[in-house]
N, C-alpha and C positions, 0 to 999 in steps of 0.2 A: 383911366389907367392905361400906359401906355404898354403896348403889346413886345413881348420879348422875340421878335421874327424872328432870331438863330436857333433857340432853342424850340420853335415851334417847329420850325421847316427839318430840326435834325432827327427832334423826335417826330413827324410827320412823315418824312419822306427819308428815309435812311439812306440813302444815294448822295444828298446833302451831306451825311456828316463825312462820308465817305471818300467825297469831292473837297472837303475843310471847308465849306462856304460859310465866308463871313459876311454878316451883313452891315453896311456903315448908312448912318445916316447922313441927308445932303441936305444943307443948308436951304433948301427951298422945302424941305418936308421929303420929296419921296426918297426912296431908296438905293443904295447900288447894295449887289451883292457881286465881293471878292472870293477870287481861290489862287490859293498857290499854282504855282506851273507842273510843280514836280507830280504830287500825283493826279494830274490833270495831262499829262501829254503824251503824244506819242511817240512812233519809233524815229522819228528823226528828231524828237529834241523838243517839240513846240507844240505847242495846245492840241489836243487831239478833239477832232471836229465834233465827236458826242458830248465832248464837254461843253464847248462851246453852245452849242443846241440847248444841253440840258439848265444849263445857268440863266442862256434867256427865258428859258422856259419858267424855270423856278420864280425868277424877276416877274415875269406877267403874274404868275398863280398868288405871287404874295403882293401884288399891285393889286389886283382883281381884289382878294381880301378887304387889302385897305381901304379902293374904293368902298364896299360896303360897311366898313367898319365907321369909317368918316360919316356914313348917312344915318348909322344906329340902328343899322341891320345888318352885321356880322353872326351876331351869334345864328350857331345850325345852320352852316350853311356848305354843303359840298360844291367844291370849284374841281372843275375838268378843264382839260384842254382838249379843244375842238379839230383843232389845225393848228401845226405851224411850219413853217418856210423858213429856213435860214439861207442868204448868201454870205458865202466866206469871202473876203476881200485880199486878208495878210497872213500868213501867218502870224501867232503871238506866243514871242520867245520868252515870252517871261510871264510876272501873274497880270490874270485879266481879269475885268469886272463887265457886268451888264446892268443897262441904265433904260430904265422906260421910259420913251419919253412922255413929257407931258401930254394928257390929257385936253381938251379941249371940253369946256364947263358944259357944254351943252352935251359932247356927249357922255359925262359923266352923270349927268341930273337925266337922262335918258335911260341909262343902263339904271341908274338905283331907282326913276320910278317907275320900269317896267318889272325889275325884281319885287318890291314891295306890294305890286299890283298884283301879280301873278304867280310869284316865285322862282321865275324861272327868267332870266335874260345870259343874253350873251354884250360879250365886251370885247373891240379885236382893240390890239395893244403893240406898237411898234417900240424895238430894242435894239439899244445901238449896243457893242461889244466894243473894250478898250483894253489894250496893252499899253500901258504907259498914256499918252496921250493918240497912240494911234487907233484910228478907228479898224477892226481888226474883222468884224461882221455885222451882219443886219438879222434879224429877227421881226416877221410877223406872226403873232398869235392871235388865234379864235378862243377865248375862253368862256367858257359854260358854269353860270352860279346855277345852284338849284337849290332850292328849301330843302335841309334834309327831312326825313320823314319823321312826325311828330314833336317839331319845330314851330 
């Protein structure tokens, strides 16, 4: 069954619904997730930098998910974020979106069979930000799965 991520991330993290994050799927499987500019910006007009942050942030935490959903060890499972680093590049005058990049197989088969094994791994995850077609920030996250308790 495939997972409803808007309505998950809006009823999970109420800052989502708040930010209008939409999420679109991308012809290779993973995700972008969209927000309007308006109430996403700030006093001069254009994205305002917490948003930006927050969105990549959200993009890893529902990457993270899916990596484990994809392995068949989703359910019970609390995802944190550990770190993360954003550089801002552009400003973005209009709406933007954040895109994780691809993974690299190995170390996805790494992050899920060290959760499986233990319950506990981390995953760092690189996000690019786009206005239109320009690249607009970068995003490194640390993110942390853990077995919830009685899981």
């Amino acid at each position: 069954m495939q997972k409803d991520w808007q309505t998950l991330l809006h009823a999970s993290i109420p800052l989502a619904q708040a930010m209008q994050v939409r999420v679109q799927a991308q012809p290779d499987g993973r995700l972008a997730l969209v927000v309007p500019l308006a109430p996403n910006r700030n006093d001069k007009g254009t994205g305002f930098g917490g948003s930006l942050a927050t969105l990549a942030t959200l993009a890893g935490w529902v990457e993270t998910q899916r990596q484990l959903d994809q392995a068949g060890l989703g359910e019970g499972v609390e995802i944190v974020i550990q770190h993360g680093e954003t550089d801002y590049l552009l400003p973005a005058e209009a709406d933007f979106c954040a895109c994780v990049l691809p993974l690299a197989d190995a170390d996805s088969e790494r992050f899920c069979r060290l959760f499986a094994r233990r319950g506990l791994a981390r995953l760092t995850l690189q996000v690019t930000l786009y206005c239109g077609e320009l690249q607009v920030a970068r995003f490194r996250g640390d993110y942390v799965a853990k077995r919830a308790d009685g899981a």
